[in-house]
LUMDO-629397 format. One record per atom (N, C-alpha, C): x, y, z; residue in three letters. Coordinates in steps of 0.02 Angstrom, whole numbers, plus 50000, padded with zeros to 5 digits. Example, Ala and Ser with C-alpha at 12.3 -4.5 7.8 and 13.67 -1.06 7.14 Angstrom:
<pts>
506604971650390ALA/506154977550390ALA/506604983550390ALA/506424988850354SER/506844994750357SER/506455000250394SER/
</pts>
This chain:
<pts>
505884846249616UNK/505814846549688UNK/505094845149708UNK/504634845649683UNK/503844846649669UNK/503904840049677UNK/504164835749651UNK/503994827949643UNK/504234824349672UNK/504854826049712UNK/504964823949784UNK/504734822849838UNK/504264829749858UNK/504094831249903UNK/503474828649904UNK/503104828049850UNK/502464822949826UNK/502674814649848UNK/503054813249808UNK/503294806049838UNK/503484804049899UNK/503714810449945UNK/503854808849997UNK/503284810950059UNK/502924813750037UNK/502374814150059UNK/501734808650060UNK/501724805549997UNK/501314798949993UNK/501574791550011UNK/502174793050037UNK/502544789350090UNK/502444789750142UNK/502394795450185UNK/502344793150251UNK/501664792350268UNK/501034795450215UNK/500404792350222UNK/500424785750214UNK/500714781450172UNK/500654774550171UNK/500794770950230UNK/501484774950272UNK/501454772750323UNK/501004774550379UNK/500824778950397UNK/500184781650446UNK/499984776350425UNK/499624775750357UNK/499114770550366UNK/499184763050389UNK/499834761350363UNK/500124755350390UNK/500054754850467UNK/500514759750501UNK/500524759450587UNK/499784760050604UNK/499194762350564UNK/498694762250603UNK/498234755250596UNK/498314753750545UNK/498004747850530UNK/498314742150578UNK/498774742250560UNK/499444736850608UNK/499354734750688UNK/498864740650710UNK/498734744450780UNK/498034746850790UNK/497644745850754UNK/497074746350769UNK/496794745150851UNK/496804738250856UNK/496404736650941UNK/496954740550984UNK/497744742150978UNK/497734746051040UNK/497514753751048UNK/497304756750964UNK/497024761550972UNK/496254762950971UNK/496064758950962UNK/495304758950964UNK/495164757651076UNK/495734756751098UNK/495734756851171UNK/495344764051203UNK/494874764451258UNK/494634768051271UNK/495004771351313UNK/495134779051316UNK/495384782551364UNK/494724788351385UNK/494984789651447UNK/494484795851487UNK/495214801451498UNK/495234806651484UNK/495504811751498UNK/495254815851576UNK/495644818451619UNK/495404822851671UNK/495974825151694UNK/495684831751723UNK/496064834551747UNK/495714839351814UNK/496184837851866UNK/496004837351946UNK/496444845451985UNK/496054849451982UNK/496174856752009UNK/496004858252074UNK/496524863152098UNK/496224862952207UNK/495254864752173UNK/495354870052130UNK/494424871552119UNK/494304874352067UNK/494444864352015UNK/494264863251960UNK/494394857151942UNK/493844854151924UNK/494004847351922UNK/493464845351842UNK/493784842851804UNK/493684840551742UNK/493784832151708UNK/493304829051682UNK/493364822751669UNK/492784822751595UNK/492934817651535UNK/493014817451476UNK/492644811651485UNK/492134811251410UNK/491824804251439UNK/492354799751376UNK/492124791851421UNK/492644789751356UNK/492804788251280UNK/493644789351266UNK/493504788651184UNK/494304785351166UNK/494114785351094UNK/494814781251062UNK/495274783951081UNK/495694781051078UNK/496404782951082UNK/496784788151023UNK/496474784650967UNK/496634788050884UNK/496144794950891UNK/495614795750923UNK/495354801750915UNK/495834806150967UNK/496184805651033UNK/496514807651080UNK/497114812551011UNK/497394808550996UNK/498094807250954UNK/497794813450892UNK/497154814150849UNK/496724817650812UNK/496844822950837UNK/496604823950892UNK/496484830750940UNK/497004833650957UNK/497574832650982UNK/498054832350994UNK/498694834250922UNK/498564833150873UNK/498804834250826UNK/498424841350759UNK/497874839750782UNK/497464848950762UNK/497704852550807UNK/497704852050876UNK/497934859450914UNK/498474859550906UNK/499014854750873UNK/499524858850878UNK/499674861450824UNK/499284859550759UNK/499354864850698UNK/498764869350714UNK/498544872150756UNK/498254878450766UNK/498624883250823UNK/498844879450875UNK/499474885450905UNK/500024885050854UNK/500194881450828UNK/500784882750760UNK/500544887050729UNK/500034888250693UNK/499744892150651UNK/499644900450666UNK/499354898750753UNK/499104906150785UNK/500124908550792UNK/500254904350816UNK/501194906250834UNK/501244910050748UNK/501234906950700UNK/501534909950625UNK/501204915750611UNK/500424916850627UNK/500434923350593UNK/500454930650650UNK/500514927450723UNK/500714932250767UNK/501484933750741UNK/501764931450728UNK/502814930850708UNK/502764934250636UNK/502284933350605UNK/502214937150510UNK/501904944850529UNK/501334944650568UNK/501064951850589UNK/501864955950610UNK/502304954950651UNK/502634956750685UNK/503164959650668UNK/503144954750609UNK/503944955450561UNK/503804961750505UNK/503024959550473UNK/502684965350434UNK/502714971950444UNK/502544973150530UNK/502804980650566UNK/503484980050578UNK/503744976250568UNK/504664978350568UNK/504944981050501UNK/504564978350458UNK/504534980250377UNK/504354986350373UNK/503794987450384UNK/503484993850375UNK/503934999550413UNK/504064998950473UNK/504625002950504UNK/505375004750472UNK/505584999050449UNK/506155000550399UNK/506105002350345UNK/505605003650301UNK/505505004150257UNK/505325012850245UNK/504995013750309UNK/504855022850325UNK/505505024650361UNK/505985023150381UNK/506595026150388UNK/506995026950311UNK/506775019450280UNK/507215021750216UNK/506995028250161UNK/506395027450176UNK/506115032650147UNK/506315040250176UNK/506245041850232UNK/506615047150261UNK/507295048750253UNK/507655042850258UNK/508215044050242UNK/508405047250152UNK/507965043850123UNK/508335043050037UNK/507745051850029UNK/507375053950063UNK/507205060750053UNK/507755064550084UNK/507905063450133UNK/508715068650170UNK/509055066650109UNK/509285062050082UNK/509815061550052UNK/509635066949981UNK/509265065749946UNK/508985067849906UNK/508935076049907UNK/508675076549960UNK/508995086849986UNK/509595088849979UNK/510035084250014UNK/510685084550004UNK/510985085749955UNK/510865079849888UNK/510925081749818UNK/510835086249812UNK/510315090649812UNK/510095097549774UNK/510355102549795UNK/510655103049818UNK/510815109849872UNK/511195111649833UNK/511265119149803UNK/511675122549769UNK/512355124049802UNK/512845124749777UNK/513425123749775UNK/513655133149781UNK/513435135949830UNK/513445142849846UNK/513985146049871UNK/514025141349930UNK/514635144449977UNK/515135142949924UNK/515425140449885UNK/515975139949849UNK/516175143249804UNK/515665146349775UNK/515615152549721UNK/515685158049740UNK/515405158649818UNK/515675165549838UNK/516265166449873UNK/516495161349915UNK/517275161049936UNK/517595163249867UNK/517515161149807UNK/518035160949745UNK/517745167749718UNK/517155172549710UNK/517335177449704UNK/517635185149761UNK/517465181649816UNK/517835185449859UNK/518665182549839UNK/518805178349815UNK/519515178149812UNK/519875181349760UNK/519455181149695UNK/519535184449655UNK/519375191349640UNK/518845193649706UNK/519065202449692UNK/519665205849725UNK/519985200249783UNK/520415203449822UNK/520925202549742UNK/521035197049741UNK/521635196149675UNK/521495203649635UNK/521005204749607UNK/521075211149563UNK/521245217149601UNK/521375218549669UNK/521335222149684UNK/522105223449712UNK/
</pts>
């Protein structure tokens, strides 16, 4: 599976590289980014297109990333929570086991002194 996923991985880099090469002048095209607020107004000086596409593709493996270990923190305290119930529980249970077997011994000799009697 290791060597699949290798091969298929140095595949679609061949292609990246292909589509970028292939496409160079329309990405080497200059863009300006902005963005126009009632009171805020923002403008980018200009740049590639492939750096746009760069940028754009880190933030989203960093909100991917911030998303995975906020969802792993989360799950960890769901773990930890179940894990201290099971523990509570398998100590009740565990009391339970031990509990001497009392009331039954004395019902049966109260039954058996009335019998002798």
């Amino acid at each position: 599976m290791k060597h699949i996923k290798a091969i298929i991985s140095i595949v679609l880099m061949l292609l990246a590289v292909v589509l970028i090469v292939e496409n160079l002048a329309q990405l080497s095209q200059k863009l300006t980014l902005q963005a126009d607020l009632y009171f805020w107004e923002w403008k980018t000086e200009p740049m590639s297109f492939y750096l746009v596409i760069i940028i754009v593709f880190l933030l989203g493996i960093l909100i991917a990333s911030l998303y995975g270990i906020l969802e792993r923190f989360k799950l960890k305290k769901e773990i930890r929570i179940i894990s201290k119930k099971k523990r509570e529980k398998d100590k009740e249970l565990d009391s339970l086991r031990n509990l001497p077997i009392v009331e039954n011994k004395i019902e049966d000799m109260e039954l058996s002194e009335k019998n002798q009697d």
